[in-house]
N, C-alpha and C positions, 0 to 999 in steps of 0.2 A: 450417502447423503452429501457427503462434500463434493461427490464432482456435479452433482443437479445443482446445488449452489456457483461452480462454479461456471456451468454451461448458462443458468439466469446470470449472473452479475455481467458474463460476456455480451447476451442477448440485449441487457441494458445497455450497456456500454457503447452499443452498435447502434442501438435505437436512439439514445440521445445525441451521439456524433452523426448520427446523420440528419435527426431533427435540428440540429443547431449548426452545424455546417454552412448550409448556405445563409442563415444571418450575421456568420462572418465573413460572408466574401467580400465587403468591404472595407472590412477595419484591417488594420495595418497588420504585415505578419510580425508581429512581437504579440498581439492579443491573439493569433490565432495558433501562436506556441504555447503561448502563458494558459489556455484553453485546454489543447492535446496533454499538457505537461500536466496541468492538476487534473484532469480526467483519469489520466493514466496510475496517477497516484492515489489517485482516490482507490479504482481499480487491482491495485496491486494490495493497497490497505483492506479494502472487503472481502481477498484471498486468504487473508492471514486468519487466523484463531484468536485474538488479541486479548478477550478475558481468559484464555487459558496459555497462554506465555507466560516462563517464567520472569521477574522481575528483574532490575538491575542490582540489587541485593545478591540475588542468586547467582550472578556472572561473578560481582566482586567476590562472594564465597570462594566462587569457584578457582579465581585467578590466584588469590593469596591464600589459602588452604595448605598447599605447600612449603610457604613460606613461614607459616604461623606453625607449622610443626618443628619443622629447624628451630627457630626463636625458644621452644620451651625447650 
């Protein structure tokens, strides 16, 4: 299931960059990065699992766990 999700979010990705493409061939390239650049992130964001990652809770556990055993 997640690589059909990932072959559509590509196929979108491709379809909207080239639908929208040529309405910026005039504006200036800072708007036609600032475009490719949130696209991409968008992109790379609807690859991830992001209700099922764990929290930042769970890194800071993880990072001082060791330390907090030393401590007692």
């Amino acid at each position: 299931m997640k690589w059909i999700q990932i072959v559509v979010m590509s196929v979108l990705v491709c379809i909207l960059f080239a639908l929208e493409w040529p309405r910026l061939s005039g504006l200036p390239k800072r708007d036609k990065a600032a475009f490719i650049t949130l696209l991409f992130v968008a992109w790379v964001l609807s690859m991830l699992d992001l209700p099922n990652l764990p929290g930042p809770t769970t890194f800071i556990n993880a990072l001082f766990r060791p330390l907090g055993q030393y401590l007692e």
